[in-house]
N, C-alpha and C positions, 0 to 999 in steps of 0.2 A: 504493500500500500504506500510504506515512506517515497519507494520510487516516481509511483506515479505523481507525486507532489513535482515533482521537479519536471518530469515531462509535459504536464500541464504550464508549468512554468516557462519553458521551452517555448511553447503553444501561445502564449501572451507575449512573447516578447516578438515574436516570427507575425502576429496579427500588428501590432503595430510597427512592425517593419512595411510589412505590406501597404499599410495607411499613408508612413511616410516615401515610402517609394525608398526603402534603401533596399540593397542589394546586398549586404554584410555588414554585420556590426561586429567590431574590438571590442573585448571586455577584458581589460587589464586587470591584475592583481594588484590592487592601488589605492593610495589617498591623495591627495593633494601637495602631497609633501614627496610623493613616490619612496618612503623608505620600506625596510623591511615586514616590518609589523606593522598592521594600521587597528584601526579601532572596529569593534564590531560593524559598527554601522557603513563602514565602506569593502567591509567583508561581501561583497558583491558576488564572485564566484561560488563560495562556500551557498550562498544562499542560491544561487541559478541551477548548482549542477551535484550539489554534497560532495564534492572534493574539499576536503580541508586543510589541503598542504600549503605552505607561504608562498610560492612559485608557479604562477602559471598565466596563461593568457588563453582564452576562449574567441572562438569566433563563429560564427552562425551565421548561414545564409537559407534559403528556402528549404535548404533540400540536404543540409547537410552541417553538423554540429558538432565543431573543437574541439578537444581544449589540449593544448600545448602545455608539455614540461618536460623539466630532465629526470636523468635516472635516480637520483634522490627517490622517486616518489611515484616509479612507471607498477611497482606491484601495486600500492598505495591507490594509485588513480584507478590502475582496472578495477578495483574489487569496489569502490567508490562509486563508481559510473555507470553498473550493472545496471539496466534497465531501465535509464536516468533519459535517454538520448541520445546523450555525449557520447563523443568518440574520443578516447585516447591516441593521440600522434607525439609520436618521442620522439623529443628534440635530440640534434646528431652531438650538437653542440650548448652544453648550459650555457644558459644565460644570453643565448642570440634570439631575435627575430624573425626565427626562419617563418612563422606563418605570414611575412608579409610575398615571401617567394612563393605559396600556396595562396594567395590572393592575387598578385601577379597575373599567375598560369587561370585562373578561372574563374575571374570578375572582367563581364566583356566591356569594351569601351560603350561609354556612356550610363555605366552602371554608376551607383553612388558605394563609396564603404564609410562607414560610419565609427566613429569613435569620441566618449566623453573627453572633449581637449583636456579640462582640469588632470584625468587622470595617468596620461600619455607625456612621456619626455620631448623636452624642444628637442634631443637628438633621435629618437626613434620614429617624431612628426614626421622627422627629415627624411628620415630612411623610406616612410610612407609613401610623401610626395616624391621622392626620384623615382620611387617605383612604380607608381600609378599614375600621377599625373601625365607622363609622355603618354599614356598606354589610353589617355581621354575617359580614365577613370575619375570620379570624384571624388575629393574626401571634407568628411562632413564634420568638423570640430564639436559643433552646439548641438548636441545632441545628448538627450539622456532619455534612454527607452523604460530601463528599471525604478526611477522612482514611483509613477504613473503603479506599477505593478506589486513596487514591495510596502506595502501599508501596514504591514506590525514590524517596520524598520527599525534598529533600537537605536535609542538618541546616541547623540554625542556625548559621551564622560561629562564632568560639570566637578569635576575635585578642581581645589585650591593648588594653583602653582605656590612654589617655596625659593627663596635664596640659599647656595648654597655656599655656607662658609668658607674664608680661605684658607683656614687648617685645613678643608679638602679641595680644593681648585688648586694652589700654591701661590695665586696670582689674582691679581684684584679686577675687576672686570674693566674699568679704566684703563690698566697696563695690558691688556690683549686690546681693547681697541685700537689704542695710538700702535702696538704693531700688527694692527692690519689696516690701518693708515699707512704705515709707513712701506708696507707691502703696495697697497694698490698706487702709491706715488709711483716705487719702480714701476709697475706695468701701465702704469701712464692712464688710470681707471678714478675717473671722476666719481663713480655709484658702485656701491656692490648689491646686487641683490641675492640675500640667502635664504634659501626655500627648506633645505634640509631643513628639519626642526632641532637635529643633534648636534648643527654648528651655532645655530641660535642662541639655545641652552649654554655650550661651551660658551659663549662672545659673554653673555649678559649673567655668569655664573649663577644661570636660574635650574629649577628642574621642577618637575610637571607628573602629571596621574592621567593623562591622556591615552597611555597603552598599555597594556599588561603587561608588557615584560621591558621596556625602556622605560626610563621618569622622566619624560617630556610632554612639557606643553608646547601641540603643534601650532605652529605661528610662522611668523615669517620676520621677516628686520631687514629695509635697506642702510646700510652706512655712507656715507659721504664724510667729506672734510674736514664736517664740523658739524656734525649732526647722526645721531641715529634712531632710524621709526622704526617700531618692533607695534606688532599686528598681532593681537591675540585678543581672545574672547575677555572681556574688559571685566565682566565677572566674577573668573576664576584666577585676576591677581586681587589679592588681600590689600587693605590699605598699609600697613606696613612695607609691604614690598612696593608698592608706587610710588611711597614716600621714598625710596633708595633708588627706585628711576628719574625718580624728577629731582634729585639732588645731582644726580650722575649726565642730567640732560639726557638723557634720552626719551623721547616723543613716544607714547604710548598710542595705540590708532586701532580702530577695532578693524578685526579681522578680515573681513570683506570687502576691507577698501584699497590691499597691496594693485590691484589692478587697474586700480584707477588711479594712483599716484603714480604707478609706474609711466603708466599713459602719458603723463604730463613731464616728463623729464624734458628738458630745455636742448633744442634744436644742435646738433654740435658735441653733445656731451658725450662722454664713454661709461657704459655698464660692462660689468663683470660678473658673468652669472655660471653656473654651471648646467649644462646641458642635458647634464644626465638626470638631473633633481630638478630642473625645472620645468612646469609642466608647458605645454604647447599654448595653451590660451594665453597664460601668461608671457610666455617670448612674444605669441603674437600682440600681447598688447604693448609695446614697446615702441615707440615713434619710429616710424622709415631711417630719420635723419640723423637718429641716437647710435651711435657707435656699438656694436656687441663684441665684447670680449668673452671669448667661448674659453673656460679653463676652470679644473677642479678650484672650487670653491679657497680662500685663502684659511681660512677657520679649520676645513680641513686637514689641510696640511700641519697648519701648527698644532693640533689637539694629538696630530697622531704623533708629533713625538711628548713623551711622559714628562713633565719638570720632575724635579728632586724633590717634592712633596708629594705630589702623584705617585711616584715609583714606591716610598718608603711607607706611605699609606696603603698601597697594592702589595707590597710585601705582610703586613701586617694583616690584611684581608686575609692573604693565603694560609697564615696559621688555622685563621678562627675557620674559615671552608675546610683546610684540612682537618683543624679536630671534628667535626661536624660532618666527613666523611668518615671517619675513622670510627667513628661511632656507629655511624649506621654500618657499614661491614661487618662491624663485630657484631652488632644484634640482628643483620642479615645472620652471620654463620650462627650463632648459638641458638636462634628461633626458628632455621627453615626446617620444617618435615615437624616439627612441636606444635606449630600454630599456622593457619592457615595465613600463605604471605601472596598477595598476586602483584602484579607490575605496578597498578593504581595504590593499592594500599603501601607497597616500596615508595613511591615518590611521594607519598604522604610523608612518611617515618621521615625521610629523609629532610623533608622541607621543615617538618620540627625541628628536627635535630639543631639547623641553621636558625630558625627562628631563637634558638638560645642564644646566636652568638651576636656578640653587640652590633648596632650599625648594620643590620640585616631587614632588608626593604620587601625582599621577595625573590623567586627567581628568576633570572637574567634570558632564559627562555622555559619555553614549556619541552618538564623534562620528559629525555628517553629513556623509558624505563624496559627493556626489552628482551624478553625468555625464547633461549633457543633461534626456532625461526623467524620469529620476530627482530631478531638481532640483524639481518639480512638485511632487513631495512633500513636506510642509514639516518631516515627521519621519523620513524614511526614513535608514534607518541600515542599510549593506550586508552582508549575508553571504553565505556561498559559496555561496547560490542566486543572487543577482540580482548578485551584484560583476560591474561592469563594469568594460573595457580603454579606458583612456581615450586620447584622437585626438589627431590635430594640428589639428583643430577641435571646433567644438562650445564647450557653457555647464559649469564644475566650478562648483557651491557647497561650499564648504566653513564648515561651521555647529560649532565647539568651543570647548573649554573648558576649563582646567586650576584645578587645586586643589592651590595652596601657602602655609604657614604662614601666609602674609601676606596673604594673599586669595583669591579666586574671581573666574576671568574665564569670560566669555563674548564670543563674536566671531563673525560671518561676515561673509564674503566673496567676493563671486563673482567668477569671470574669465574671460575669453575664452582660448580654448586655438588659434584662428585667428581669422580677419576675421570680425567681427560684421556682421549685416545690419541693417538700417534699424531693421526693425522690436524686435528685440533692442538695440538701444542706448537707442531710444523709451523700451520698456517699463523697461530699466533707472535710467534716468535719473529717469521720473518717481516711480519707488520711492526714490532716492537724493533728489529733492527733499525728499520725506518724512521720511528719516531731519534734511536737514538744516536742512528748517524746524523741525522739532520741537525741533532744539538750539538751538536760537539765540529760540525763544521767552523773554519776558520776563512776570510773571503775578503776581499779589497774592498775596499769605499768605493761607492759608486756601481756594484751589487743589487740587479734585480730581481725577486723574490722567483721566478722563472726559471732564473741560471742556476739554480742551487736545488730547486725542485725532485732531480733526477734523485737526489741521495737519500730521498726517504722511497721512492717506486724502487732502486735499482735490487735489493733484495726479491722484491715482489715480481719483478721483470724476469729476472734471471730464470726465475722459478714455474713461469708461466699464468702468473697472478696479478691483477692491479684494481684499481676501488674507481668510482666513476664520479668522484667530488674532487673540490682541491685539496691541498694539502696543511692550508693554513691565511687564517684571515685578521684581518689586527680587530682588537680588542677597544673599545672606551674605557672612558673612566668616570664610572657611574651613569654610562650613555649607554649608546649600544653596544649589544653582545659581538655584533660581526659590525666592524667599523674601518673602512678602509682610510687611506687610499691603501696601504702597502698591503702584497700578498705575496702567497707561497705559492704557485701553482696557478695557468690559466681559467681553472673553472671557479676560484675564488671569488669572494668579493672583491675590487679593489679596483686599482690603476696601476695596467702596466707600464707605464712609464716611470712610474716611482720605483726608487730605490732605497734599500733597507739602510737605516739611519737609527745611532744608538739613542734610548729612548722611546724606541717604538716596541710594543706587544703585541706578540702575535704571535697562534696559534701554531701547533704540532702535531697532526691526525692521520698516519697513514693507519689503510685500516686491512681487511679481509672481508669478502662476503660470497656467504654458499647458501642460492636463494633455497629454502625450504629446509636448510638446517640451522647456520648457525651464523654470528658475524662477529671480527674482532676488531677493537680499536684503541687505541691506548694514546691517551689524547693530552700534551699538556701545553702552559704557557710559556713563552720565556721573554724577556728583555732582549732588544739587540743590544749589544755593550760594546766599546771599545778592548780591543786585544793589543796591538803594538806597533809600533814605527819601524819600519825596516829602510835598507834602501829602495827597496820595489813601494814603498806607501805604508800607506794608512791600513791597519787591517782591523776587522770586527768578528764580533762572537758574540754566541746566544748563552743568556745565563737562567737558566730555567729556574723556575719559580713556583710552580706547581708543587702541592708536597702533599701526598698521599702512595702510599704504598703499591707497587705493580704483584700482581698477584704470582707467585715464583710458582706455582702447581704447575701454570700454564708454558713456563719458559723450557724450551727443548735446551740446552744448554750448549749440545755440539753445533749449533748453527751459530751460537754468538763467538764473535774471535774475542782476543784477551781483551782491545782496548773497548769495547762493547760491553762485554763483562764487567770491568772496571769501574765504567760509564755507571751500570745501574747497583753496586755495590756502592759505590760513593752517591748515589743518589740518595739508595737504600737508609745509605747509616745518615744523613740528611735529614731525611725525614724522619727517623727514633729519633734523632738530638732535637731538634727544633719542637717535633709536638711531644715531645716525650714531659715534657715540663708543665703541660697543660693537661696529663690523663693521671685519673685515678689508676693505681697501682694494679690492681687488672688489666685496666685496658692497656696501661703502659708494657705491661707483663706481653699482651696478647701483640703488642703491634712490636714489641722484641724480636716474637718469632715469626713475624710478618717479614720483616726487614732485614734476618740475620744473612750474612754474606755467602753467597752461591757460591761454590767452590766448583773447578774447570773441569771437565772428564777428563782423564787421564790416558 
């Protein structure tokens, strides 16, 4: 019956296609802000077709019904989509627009395709129009078929934004303005307009209750010279916190008017926006005669590297997430097969656990809680259709992430829940080579997250094995969980053009996946750091910062050579010294023999 909700839904959106004379409509995975996560209410797919993964794009014409994503989520989508309408078509490549080349090939000239502008990037617009306009296609910016049809839509959030102190920013919101003034003098940028909501937050050291797993209020803020408007629901800032924008000069302006101010920028001038995050309505409301500087955002760039407050704060984080995992492992191992545990009631336990430790907001996405086959999936997150009962065998990954004042983690970890077999330690292991070649690399300044790539697959390569995500995505700080520009790997989030730069955090995830048994991943953070001066330059190195335990049942031991070994034995005794000081004498006892040092086959 749930089905036919949605093919009925199908059916409404295809009648008023027909009314307006379009020929396809885009229905991106989107807000206004185009970031990761958006708010219920612009959960638009989730509600057209019950696919509920963060990635995809939908498109629909009379006779024939999308939806576009990568391998993250192609089991995910089929079992989703059953009887829905939808068609599943997997992407060859994450994170491209290939369904504009499938609108191309069979939308005939003089047809319309349609797309809400708000939710669509000024550069994906682009990709649109090269591709259809020669071809005497239309494309229809103003257009929204779904509100007409979703009428128990759920509002907007409505919590109170907060300031966020500078014992956790490191830096006064004043002192990042004047340097990204002094950034947009170099590029010769009269205006900047920021649409992200996580550069916003960064610029105006504010933070927000707009999405469930980021603390942002989404808004917008053009800066200039001598001035900066920040657009947000005028509500949900407190009078306290106004009284600290109107000291700091900054122009408060309610939210639905960034487009009409943009509108009016003076004949001559130059903006600087970013292409990827800004949405097409918006580029196109921009005067002809207004200069466009197309380039990742400036706010971007400086957040992703950490100050010295940021990093010593995110180290601090990392104890209180590692005791707080280390606790749930032990009452995973001493409760399973005693008491009934399944994937939902584990990331319960586990989000308590966190909830003790100070400075703990919630977590930093919705966690993977994942048994056996479920592990396969590399984003599956369980509800009370698929929650399983987890064994006294079998593979748990568990893939999360909390968000407090002082930082944002991310972790996984898999474990053996009984005796692993051959083949499962294999597979595990040469993922964890991966994760610990890639830390322990050493690489010149000027180092693209791309070129370095190969050293967390080459184990998995060799072997006839590779995972279909990237391998590592930067981190906020108290912002977003995946926060570019820098990354490991093309399928990442990120900009490849950036390069790794000490102070930046970013992830470690090479993984394993065997659809319909099992999946491994051993996931952690590190700092980029400075390593030494030679005569060849400058060289850097990642300082890992993750501290929780790798589960040693799992490790084949003849696949790791000495300095691998080494690698996770000095990790090992890391993690006893650091949380060791924080656990009651039990648990300290328990994560002794979690941690004690692997010794080589002989």
């Amino acid at each position: 019956m749930a089905k036919n909700i949605y093919s009925r839904r199908l059916a409404g959106v295809r009648a008023l296609m027909k009314k307006k004379r379009t020929d396809a409509l885009i229905v991106p995975s989107a807000d206004p802000h185009l970031g990761e996560y958006v708010p219920d209410h612009w959960r638009v797919i989730r509600w057209l077709t019950g696919f509920s993964g963060s990635s995809a794009t939908v498109v629909i014409t009379g006779s024939f019904a999308g939806l576009w994503t990568d391998s993250r989520y192609f089991i995910q989508a089929e079992e989703q989509l059953k009887d829905s309408g939808f068609e599943l078509v997997k992407l060859r490549v994450p994170h491209t627009p290939e369904h504009i080349e499938w609108l191309q090939a069979k939308i005939k000239k003089g047809g319309t395709v349609a797309v809400d502008g708000r939710l669509i990037s000024a550069g994906n617009m682009r990709l649109l129009e090269d591709a259809l306009l020669p071809a005497g296609v239309k494309l229809d910016l103003k257009v929204d078929l779904i509100t007409p049809l979703w009428t128990e839509r759920p509002p907007m959030p409505n919590d109170k934004a907060f300031a966020l102190p500078v014992k956790f920013s490191g830096e006064s919101g004043a002192a990042k303005i004047n340097r990204v003034r002094e950034k947009m003098a170099m590029m010769k940028a009269d205006y900047q307009l920021l649409t992200a909501a996580d550069d916003v937050m960064w610029l105006l050291n504010i933070r927000g209750k707009d999405l469930r797993y980021s603390p942002l209020l989404l808004s917008f803020a053009v800066v200039s010279s001598d001035q900066v408007l920040f657009f947000a629901d005028e509500d949900k800032i407190p009078s306290s916190l106004k009284a600290e924008l109107d000291k700091e000069g900054i122009v408060l302006l309610p939210y639905d008017t960034v487009s009409s101010v943009i509108s009016h920028l003076e004949e001559g001038s130059s903006l600087l926006l970013s292409p990827s995050t800004t949405s097409a309505l918006l580029c196109k409301a921009v005067p002809k005669k207004v200069k466009i500087i197309e380039e990742v955002s400036i706010p971007t760039r400086l957040k992703a590297i950490k100050n010295k407050t940021e990093i010593k704060n995110l180290k601090e984080v990392m104890v209180r997430d590692g005791v707080a995992l280390t606790k749930f492992f032990h009452w995973l191992e001493k409760n399973i097969g005693r008491e009934t545990i399944t994937e939902l009631s584990a990331s319960s336990r586990l989000e308590a656990f966190r909830q003790e430790q100070k400075d703990f907001t919630g977590p930093s996405f919705a966690t993977i809680a994942a048994y056996n086959e479920h592990a396969a999936l590399p984003h599956y997150v369980p509800d009370e259709g698929t929650d399983a009962r987890l064994g006294k065998s079998g593979i748990f990954l568990l893939d999360s992430g909390g968000q407090y004042f002082g930082g944002t983690t991310d972790i996984t970890r898999t474990v053996a829940l009984g005796k692993p077999d051959r083949r499962m330690k294999s597979d595990f292991t040469l993922a964890l080579k991966g994760t610990i070649d890639l830390a322990m690399v050493r690489f010149p300044y000027g180092t693209r997250g791309y070129q370095i790539e190969v050293l967390a697959r080459k184990a998995l390569w060799d072997n006839g094995l590779n995972y279909g995500h990237g391998t590592g995505h930067g981190v906020g700080s108290f912002l977003n969980v995946h926060e570019g520009p820098q990354t490991i790997g093309s399928a990442a989030s990120g900009d490849m053009k950036t390069f790794l730069e000490p102070g930046m955090l970013i992830s470690d995830e090479p993984a394993v996946y065997r659809q319909g048994e099992y999946g491994f991943r051993t996931e952690n953070l590190f700092f980029c750091i400075d390593d030494r001066e030679t005569d060849h330059g400058r060289f850097l190195k990642f300082d890992t910062v993750t501290l929780c335990f790798i589960d040693r049942e799992l490790v084949e031991v003849s696949l790791l050579d000495d300095r691998e070994l080494k690698w996770l034995n000095d990790y090992h005794e890391t993690v006893f010294s650091v949380l060791g000081d924080f656990l009651e004498p039990d648990l300290r006892k328990w994560l002794r023999d979690k941690t004690r040092p692997i010794k080589p086959n002989k």
